[in-house]
C-alpha positions as CSV (number, residue, x, y, z in Angstrom):
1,X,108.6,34.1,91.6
2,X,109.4,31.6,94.5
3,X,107.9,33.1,97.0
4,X,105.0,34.5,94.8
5,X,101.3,34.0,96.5
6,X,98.5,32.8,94.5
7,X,96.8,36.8,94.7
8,X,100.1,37.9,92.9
9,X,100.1,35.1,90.4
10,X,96.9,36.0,89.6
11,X,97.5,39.1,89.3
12,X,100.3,39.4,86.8
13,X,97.9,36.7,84.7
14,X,95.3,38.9,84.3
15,X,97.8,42.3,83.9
16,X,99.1,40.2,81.2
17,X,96.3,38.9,79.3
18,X,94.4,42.1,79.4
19,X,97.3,44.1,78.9
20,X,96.6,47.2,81.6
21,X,97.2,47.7,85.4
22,X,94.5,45.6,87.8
23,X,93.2,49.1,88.9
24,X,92.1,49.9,85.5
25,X,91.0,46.6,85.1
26,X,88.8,47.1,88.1
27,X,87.0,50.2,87.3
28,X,86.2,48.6,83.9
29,X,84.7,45.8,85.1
30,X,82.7,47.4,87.6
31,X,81.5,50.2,85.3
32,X,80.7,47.6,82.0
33,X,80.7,44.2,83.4
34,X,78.0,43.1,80.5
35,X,80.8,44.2,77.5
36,X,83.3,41.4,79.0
37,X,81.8,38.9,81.3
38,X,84.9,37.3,81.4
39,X,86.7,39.9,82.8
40,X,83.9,40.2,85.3
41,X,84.5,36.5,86.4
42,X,87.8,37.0,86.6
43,X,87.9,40.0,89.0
44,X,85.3,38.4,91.2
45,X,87.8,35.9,90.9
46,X,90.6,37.7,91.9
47,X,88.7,39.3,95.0
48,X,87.7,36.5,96.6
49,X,91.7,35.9,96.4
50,X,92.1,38.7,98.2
51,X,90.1,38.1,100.8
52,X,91.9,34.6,101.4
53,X,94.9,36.0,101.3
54,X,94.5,38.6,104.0
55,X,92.9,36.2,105.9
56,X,95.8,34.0,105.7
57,X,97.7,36.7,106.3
58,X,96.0,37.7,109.8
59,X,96.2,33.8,110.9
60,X,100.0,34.2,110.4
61,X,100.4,36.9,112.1
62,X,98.2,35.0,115.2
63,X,100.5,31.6,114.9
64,X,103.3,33.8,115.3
65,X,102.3,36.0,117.8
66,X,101.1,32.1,119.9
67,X,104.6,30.7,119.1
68,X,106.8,33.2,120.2
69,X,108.7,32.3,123.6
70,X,107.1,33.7,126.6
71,X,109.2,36.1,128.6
72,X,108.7,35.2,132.3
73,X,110.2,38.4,135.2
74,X,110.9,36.3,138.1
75,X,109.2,39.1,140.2
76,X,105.6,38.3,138.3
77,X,103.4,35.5,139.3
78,X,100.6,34.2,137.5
79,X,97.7,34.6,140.8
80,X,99.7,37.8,142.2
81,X,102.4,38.9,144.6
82,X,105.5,36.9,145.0
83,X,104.4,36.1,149.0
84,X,101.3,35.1,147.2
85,X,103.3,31.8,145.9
86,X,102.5,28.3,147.2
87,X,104.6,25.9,146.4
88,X,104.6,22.2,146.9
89,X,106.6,21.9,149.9
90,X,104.7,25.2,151.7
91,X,101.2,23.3,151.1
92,X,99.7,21.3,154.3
93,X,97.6,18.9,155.1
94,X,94.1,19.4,155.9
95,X,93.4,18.8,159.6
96,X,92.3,15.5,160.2
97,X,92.8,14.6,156.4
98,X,96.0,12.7,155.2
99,X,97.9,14.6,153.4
100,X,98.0,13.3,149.5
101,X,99.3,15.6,146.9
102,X,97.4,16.0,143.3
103,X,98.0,13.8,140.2
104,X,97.9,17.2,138.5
């Protein structure tokens, strides 16, 4: 299991040492949790994995949504209309102001 996630490792753990599926191991512990506390652990255990791992799932899924190269249409600006553009050379001075561009 290479690529095997901490919520499936888990998992097979406690299918294994219990010896039935995690769905029946999670209506058991639910319905009897004082006949095995361990169990009980164990599945509270395995939940809170659960919630990590969607969680880490979700922030993927954000990373790569931020990482993936933008696709810029030449016709689109960001502030509106393409004779909406300033560039540097179409700015002028102020009157009476010498003209100095920004250091940004």
């Amino acid at each position: 299991m290479p690529d095997a996630t901490a919520l499936d490792q888990a998992t097979a753990m406690i299918e294994k040492t219990w010896g039935r599926p995690i769905e029946a191991l999670e209506s058991l512990a639910v319905r009897s949790p004082s006949e095995d506390p361990l169990l009980r652990s164990v599945m509270h255990i395995r939940s809170s994995l659960v919630v990590t791992d969607n969680a880490v799932a979700v922030h993927q899924d954000r990373l790569h949504a931020l990482s993936r190269p933008a696709v810029c249409r030449p016709s689109t600006t960001w502030n509106g209309l393409p004779a909406q553009r300033r560039t540097f050379a179409s700015l002028k001075p102020r009157a009476g102001l010498p003209f100095r561009p920004s250091a940004t």
